[in-house]
N, C-alpha and C positions, 0 to 999 in steps of 0.2 A: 589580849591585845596583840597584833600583827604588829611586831615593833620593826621585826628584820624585812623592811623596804628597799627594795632598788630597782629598785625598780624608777575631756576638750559640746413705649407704653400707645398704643395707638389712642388717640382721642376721640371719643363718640361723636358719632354725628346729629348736629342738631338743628335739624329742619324745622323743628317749629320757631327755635328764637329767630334762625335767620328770617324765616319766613316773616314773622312779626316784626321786625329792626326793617326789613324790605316795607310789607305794609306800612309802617311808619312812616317812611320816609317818603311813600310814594302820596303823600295824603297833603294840600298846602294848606293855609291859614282858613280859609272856609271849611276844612272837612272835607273838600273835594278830591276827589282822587281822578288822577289824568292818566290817563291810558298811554304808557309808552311802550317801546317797540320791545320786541320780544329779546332782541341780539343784547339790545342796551340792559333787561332787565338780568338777562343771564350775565355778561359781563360784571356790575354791579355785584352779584354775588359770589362771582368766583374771585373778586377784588378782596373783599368783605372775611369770606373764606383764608383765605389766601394771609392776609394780614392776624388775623386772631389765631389762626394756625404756629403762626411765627411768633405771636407774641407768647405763644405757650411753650413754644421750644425754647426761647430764650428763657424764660422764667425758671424753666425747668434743669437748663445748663447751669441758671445763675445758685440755683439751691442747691445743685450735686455739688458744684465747687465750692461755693463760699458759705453754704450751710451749718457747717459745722461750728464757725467761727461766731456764726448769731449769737446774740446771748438771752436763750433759749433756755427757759429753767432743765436741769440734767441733762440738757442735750449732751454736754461732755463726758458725763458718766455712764449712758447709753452707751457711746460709740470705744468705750473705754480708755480715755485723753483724760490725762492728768491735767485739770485745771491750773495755768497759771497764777503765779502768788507773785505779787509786781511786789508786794511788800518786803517778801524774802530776797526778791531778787537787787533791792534798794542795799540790804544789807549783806550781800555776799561779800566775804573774802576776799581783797583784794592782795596776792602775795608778787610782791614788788622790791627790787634789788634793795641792797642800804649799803652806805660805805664801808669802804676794806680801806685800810690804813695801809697800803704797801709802800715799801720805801721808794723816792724819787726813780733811780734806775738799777738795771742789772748789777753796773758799777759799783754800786754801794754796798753791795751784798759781802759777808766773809760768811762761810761755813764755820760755825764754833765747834774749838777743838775738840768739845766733851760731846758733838751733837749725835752720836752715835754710842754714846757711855749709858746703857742701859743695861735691865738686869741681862745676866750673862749666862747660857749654857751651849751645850750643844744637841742637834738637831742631825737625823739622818732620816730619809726615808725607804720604806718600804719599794721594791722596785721590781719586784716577780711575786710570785707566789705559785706555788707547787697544788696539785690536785689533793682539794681539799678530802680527808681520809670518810668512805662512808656518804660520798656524795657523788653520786653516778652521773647527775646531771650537771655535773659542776662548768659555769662557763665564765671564761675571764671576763673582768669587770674593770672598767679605765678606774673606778676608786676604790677599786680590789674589794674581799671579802672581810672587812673587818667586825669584829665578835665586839660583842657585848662589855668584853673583860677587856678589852684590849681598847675601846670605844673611852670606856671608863679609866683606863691608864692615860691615855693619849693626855688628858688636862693639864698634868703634872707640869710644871716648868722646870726641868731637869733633863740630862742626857738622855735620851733616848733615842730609839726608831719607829716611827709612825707611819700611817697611811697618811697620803698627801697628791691621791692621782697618780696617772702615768706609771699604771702597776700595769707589766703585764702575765701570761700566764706561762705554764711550762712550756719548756722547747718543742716548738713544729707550734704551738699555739696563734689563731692568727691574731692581727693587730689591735688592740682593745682602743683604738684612736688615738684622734688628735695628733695627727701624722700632718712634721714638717720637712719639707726641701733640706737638704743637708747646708746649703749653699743660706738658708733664711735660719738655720740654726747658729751659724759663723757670723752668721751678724748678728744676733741675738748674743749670745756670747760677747759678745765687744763692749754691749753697752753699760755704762755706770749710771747715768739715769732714763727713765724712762716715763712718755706718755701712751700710753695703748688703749687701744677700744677694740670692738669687734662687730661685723656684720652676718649673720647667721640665717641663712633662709629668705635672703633679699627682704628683708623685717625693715630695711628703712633704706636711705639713702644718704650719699656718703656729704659728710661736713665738715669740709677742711678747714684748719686752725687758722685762724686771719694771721695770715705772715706779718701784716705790716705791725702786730705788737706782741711778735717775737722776734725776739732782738737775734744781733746776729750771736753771739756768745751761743743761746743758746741754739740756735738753727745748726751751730757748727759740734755740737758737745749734747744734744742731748737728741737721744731717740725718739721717734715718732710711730707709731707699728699701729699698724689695723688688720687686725685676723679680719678673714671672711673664708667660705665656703668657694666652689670651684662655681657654683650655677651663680653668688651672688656677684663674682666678680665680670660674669659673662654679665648680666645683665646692668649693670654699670659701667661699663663699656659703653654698651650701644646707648647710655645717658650720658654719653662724654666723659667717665673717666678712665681714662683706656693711661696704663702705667707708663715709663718713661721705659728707656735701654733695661735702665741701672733697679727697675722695680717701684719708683715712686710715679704717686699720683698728689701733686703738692707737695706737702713736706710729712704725708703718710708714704711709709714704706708698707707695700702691702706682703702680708705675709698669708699664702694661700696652706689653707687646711684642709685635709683629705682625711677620709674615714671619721667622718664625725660620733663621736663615741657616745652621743645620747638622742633619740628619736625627739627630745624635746630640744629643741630649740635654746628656748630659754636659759636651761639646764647646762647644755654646752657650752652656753655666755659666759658661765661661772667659773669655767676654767682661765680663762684670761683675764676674770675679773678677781680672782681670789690669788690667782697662785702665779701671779707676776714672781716670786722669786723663785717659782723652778723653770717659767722660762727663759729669765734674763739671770742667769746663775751667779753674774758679775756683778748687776746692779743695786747700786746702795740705794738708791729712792726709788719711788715709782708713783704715778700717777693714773687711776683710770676715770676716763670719761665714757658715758655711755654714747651710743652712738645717735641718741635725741638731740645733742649737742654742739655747740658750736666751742670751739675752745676761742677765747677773746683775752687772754692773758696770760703773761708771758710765765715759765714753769720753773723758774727758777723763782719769781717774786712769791711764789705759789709756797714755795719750798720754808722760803724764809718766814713770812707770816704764819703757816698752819704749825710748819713743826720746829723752825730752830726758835721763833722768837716765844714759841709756847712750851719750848722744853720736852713737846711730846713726839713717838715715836709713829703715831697714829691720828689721821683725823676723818673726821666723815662728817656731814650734816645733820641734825635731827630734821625728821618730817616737816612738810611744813601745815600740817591740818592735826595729826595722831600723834599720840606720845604712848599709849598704852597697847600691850598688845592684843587685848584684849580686844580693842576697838578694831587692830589690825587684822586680829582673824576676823570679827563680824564683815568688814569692808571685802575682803577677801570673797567670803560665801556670799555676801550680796549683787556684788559683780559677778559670780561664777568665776573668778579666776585659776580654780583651779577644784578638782575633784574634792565633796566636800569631806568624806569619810576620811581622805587622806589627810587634812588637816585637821580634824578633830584626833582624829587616833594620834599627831604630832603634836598638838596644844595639850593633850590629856598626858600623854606622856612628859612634857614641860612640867604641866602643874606638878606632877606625882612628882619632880625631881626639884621640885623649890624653887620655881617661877612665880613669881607674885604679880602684882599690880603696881604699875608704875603711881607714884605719889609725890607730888610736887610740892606739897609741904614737910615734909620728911627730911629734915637735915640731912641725913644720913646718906638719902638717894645718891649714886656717884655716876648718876647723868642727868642731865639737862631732859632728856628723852630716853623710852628703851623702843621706839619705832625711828630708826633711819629714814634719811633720803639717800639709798644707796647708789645712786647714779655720779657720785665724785667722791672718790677717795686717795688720799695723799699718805705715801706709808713713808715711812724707813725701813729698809731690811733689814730689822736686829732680829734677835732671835724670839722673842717674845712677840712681835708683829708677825715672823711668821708661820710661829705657833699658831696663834688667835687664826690666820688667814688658812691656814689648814684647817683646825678645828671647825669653821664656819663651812667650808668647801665641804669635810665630811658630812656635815646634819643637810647640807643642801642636797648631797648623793643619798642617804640614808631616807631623806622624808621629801619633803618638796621643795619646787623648785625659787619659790616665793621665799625668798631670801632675808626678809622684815620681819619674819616670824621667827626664825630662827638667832638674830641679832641678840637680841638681851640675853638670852638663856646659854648663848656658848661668851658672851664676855660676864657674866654674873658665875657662870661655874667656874671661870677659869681663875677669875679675883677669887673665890672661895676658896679654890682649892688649894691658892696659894699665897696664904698669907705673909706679908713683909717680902715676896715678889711682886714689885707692880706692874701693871702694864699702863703709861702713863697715854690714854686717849684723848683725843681732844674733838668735843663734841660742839662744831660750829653750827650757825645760825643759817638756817637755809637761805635767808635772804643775802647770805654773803656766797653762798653755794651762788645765786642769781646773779652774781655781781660779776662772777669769775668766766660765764658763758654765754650764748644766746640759746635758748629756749627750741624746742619746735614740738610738732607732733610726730607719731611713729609714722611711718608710711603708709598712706592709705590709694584708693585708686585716683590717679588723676594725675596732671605734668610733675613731672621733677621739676627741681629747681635748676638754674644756672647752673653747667659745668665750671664758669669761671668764679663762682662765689670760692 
């Protein structure tokens, strides 16, 4: 097994009927046939002509077009059209917001004093790395070269120094990405809490937070950041959101990324979706929404419901269809989301290291789900959160970039491996994930939406 990865009709003519529909006609109640003029009889039949000609073309438009739709025994499975099932579709799914308990207003909020009293170590990361000995080909990697042995220490919740990104290689080596403005690092730096998303490859269009229910508290105290690329930013511009002096577009501070450090897209999303605490190095919370999203609620109520009134240091959604991951990869390779050999040689590797099947009778189970809705995540930055959020970052660098896959099997090893350390997660109800946003699809072709939305 390839474990070490790092690596898309003309119509006949018929003279005898007309001939005979002529005779016909030409014949009255006696049988007598009256001799008309020759102009009149030729007319008559180019009339005649002329009309059944039309009635065949039309007949023939009406069957290419709405042919199909007849209910024609296998006509559907000829033309190879999955027959609709009205039956199924009577009983789809319908996944629909539910109430969130948050309290009255910002106002009423107090940070509890223990709400950061989690288990306790320390944490550094790896931040160069030297030409690996015996490797001629060796080329710096943004989630460095980490070994097997070293993969396998990483779990441990204890001092150490781990991979964690943002490694780069020896000196004169060039930049292995994710390169920011010095000037969007000083603000990064400042912040104590944070909302971030990112736009990658003009993949979608931008969705600014409805001001009118964030309060001012937090408009004045908490960060807003949306990475995107240098082409994504050009071309939301010319859709109306062209930045302010100061760098915002709303209450997004955009922060532009250069040298993007992975050909996937996707892949690159992970970095500001995983490792908010090595960009915001100051920041005790953080918030990611994906950028499908509308944010519609204010991120301090956010704070208080997920993690202080839950005691926990972490929250995220379960799925709202999958709970197994088993069903995760099938879903996976049946959409083609991603190369299938690469997820199996990453699922086969799972199993070999003690990945089971989720079961929902199972007392024991200590989630609700082991398939996420990773599109909103609420952390604390303790030290165990951003353990967990590095460890996930690496299997996303190491295997693919399908991130649902990897969820259960890096918080399952990391509770194994360390027992009477916990990491207290809190696995909410996707329908409250629904509650917190508006919805939309990724970008596809056709208008953008309102620049003033």
């Amino acid at each position: 097994m390839a474990l070490y990865r790092h690596n898309s009709e003309s119509l006949p003519e018929r003279r005898d009927f007309y001939g005979a529909v002529i005779r016909s006609c030409d014949r009255n109640e006696n049988g007598l046939r009256f001799r008309r003029g020759r102009k009149f009889g030729r007319v008559t039949k180019r009339r005649l002509s002329a009309w059944t000609f039309l009635l065949a073309l039309m007949s023939l438009i009406y069957f290419s077009v709405f042919g199909m739709k007849l209910p024609f025994h296998g006509s559907h499975y000829r033309l190879g059209l999955e027959v609709p099932n009205k039956q199924k579709s009577k009983h789809r799914k319908q996944h629909i917001p539910c109430e969130v308990g948050f309290v009255e207003s910002v106002d009423d909020i107090v940070e509890p004093k223990d709400a950061m009293n989690f288990t306790q170590f320390s944490i550094g990361y790896i931040n160069k790395e030297e030409k690996l000995y015996g490797h001629d080909t060796y080329e710096p990697r943004f989630g460095g070269h980490q070994t097997l042995k070293e993969r396998e220490n990483s779990f441990y919740a204890r001092n150490q120094t781990l991979h964690c990104g943002f490694v780069k290689g020896p000196k004169g080596s060039p930049s292995t990405g994710f390169d920011v403005h010095e000037n969007d690092r000083k603000y990064m730096s400042t912040c104590r809490i944070v909302v971030s998303s990112c736009i990658f490859g003009s993949s979608d269009f931008m969705r600014r937070p409805t001001k009118k229910k964030i309060s001012e508290y937090s408009q004045k105290n908490v960060c807003f950041a949306m990475f995107m690329d240098e082409l994504t930013m050009t071309k939301l511009s010319l859709e109306g959101h062209v930045a302010d002096d100061d760098g915002y577009v709303g209450l997004w501070k955009i922060v532009v990324v250069r040298n993007l450090p992975y050909r996937d897209m996707r892949k690159t999303g992970k970095v500001p979706k995983f490792l908010s605490h090595r960009l915001f190095p100051s920041a005790r919370y953080s918030i990611w929404i994906d950028s499908k999203m509308r944010l519609n609620t204010d991120p301090m109520l956010i704070l208080e419901y997920f993690l202080w009134r839950k005691g926990a240091e972490y929250a995220i959604s379960n799925h709202y269809d999958r709970h197994c991951v088993w069903e995760e990869v099938l879903q996976n390779k049946r959409l083609n989301k991603y190369n299938h050999r690469a997820i199996d040689e990453q699922f086969q590797f799972y199993q070999s290291d003690g990945l089971t099947k989720f079961n929902a009778s199972d007392e024991s189970t200590p989630l609700p789900s082991y398939v996420p809705e990773g599109s909103f995540i609420v952390r604390a930055h303790t030290p165990m959160s951003n353990l967990f959020s590095c460890l996930w970052f690496n299997e996303v660098d190491r295997f693919t970039s399908r991130d649902q896959l990897s969820f259960a099997y890096t918080f399952l090893k990391l509770r194994r491996t360390n027992p009477g350390r916990p990491f207290i997660l809190n696995m909410f109800k996707d329908c409250e994930r629904r509650a917190l946003v508006k919805l939309f699809h990724h970008r596809a072709d056709g208008q953008p939406p309102p620049a003033s939305l």
